[in-house]
C-alpha positions as CSV (number, residue, x, y, z in Angstrom):
1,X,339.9,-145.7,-188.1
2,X,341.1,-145.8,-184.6
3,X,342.3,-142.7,-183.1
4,X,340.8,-140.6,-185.8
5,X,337.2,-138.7,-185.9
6,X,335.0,-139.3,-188.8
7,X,337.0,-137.6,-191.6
8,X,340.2,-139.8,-191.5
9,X,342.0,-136.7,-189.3
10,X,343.8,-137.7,-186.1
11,X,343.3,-135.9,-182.9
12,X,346.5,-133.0,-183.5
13,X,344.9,-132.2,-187.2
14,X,341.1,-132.1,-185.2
15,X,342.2,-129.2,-182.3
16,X,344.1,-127.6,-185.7
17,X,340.6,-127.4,-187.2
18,X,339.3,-126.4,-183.8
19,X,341.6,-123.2,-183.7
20,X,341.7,-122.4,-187.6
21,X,337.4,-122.1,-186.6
22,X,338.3,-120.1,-183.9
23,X,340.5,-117.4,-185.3
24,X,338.4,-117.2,-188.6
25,X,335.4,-116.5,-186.5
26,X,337.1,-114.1,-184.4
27,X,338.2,-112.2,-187.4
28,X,335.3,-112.3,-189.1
29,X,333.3,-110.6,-186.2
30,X,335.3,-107.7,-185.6
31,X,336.5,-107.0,-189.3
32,X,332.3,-107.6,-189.5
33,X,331.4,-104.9,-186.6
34,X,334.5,-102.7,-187.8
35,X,333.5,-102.0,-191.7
36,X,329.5,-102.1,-190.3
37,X,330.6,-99.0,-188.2
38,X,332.5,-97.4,-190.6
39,X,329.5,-97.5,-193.6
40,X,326.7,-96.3,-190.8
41,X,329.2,-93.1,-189.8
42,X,330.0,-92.8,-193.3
43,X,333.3,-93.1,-193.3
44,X,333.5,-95.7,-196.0
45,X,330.7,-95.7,-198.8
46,X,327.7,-97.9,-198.9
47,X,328.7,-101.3,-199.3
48,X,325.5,-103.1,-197.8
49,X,323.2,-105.4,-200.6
50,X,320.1,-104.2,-201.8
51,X,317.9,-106.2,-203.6
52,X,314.8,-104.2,-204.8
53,X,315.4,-101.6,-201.8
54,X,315.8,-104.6,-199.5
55,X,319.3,-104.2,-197.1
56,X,320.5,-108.0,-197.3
57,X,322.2,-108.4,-193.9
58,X,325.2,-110.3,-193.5
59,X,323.6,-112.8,-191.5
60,X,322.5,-114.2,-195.1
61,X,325.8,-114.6,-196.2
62,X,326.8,-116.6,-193.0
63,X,324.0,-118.8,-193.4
64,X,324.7,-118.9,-196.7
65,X,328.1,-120.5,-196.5
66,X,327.3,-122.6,-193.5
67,X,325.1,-124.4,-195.9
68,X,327.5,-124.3,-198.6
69,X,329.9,-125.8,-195.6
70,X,328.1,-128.2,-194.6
71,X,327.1,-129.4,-197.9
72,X,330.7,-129.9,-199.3
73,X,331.5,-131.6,-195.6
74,X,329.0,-134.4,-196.6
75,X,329.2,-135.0,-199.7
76,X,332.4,-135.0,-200.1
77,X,334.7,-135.6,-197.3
78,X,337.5,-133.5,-197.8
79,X,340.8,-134.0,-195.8
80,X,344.1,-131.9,-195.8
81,X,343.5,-128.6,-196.8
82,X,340.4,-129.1,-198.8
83,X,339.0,-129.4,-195.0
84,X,340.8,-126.4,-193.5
85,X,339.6,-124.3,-195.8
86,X,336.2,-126.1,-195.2
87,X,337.0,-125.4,-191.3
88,X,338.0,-121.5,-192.1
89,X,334.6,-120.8,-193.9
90,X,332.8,-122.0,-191.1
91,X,334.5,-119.6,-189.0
92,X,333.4,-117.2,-191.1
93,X,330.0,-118.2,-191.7
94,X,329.4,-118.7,-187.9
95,X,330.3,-114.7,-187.0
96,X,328.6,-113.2,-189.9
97,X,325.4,-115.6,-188.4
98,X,326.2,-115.0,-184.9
99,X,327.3,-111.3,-185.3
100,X,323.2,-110.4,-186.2
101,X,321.8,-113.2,-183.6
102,X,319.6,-110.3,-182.3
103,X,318.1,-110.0,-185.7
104,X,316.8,-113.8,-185.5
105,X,315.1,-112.7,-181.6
106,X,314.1,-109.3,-182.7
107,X,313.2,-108.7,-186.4
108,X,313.9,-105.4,-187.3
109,X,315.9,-104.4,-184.1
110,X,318.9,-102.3,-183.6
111,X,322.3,-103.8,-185.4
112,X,323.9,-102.9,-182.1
113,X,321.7,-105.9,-179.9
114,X,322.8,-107.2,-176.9
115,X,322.0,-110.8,-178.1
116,X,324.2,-110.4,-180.5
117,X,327.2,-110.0,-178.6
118,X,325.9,-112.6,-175.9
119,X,326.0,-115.0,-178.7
120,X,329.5,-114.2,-180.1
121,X,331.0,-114.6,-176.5
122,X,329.2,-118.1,-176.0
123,X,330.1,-119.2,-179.5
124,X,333.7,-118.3,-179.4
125,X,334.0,-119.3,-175.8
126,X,333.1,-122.9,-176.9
127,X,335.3,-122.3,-180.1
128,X,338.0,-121.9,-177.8
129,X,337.5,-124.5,-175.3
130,X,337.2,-127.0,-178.3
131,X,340.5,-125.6,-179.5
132,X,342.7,-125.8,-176.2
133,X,340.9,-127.8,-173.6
134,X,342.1,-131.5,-173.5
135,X,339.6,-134.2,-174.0
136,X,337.5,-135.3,-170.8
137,X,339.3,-138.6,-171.2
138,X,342.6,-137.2,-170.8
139,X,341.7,-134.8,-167.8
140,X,343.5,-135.1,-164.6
141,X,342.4,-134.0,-161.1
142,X,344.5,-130.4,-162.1
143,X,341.9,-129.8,-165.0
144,X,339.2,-130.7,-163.2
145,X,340.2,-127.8,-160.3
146,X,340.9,-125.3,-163.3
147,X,337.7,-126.2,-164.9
148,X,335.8,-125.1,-161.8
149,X,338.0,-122.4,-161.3
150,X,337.1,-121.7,-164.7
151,X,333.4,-121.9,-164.1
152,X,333.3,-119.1,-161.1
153,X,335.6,-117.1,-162.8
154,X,333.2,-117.1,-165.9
155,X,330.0,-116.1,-163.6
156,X,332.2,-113.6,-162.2
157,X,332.8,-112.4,-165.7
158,X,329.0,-112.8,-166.9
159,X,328.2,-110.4,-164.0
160,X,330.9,-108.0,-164.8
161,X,330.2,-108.2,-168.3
162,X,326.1,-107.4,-167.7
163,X,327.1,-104.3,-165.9
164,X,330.0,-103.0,-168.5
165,X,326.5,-103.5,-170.8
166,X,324.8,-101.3,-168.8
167,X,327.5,-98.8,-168.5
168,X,327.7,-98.7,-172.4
169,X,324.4,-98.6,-172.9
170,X,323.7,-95.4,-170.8
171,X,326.9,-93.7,-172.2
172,X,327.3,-94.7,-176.1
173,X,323.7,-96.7,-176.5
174,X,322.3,-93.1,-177.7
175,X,324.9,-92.1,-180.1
176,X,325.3,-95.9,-181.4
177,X,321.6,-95.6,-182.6
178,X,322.0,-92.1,-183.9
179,X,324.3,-93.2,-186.1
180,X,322.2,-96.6,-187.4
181,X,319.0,-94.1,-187.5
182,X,321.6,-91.4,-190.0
183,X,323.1,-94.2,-191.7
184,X,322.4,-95.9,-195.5
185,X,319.9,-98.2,-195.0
């Protein structure tokens, strides 16, 4: 098994997996956060679960098939595309989780958390360092200088991004929970 991680798959078929992940997660978020807007301002009908007047967020339905996921993953041990499709659900599952991470901090909060997007940006940041960066055994002294390039340029970005919060907050916060306070429940 040389040369290949624990399911048979060599290194190429492993940063495949690594980018199916990522664009399955990205997808899933924003299709996630686009159809969520679109029901709250009414613009498409109701399409949220209710069990016995209970909303079922989609957070359940992530965590739902991560466990399905990772399940299948060991007990099974799939390779070729049994495994990518294994690979694009837990894209999927992640950003339906991830999307409502504020829900897990503050029960009952506002669908529109900061947390939430905090943890969607970590996530997919590591998604995509997984996906593209090579492994620390093949760095050379020009990845190591873009790695900390990489690093300031992310605190850099961390600041930014706090403030562009802010900003949002102050002009679109009021009208973002105006429409969750109007919308089907």
């Amino acid at each position: 098994m040389a040369g290949t991680d624990g399911f048979g798959q060599g290194p190429l078929e492993t940063v495949h997996l690594a980018r199916m992940v990522l664009v399955f997660f990205l997808l899933t978020f924003m299709l996630a956060r686009i159809i969520v807007l679109l029901i709250m301002t009414r613009a498409l009908p109701d399409l949220f679960l209710h069990v016995k007047g209970t909303h079922v967020h989609h957070l359940n339905y992530g965590i739902i098939l991560l466990s399905i996921v990772g399940a299948y993953l060991i007990f099974s041990r799939p390779s070729g595309l049994n495994l990518r499709i294994a690979a694009a659900v837990y894209g999927v599952g992640m950003a339906l989780t991830f999307d409502e991470f504020g829900m897990w901090i503050h029960l009952g909060g506002s669908y529109w958390q900061r947390a939430s997007w905090d943890a969607v940006v970590v996530l997919g940041a590591s998604f995509a360092l997984v996906a593209f960066a090579p492994s620390l055994k093949r760095f050379e002294p020009h990845h190591w200088a873009t790695a900390i390039a990489l690093i300031a340029f992310l605190a850099v970005f961390v600041l930014l991004f706090r403030k562009s919060f802010k900003y949002a907050g102050r002009e679109f916060g009021a009208g973002l929970h105006r429409i969750e306070s109007t919308s089907p429940q």
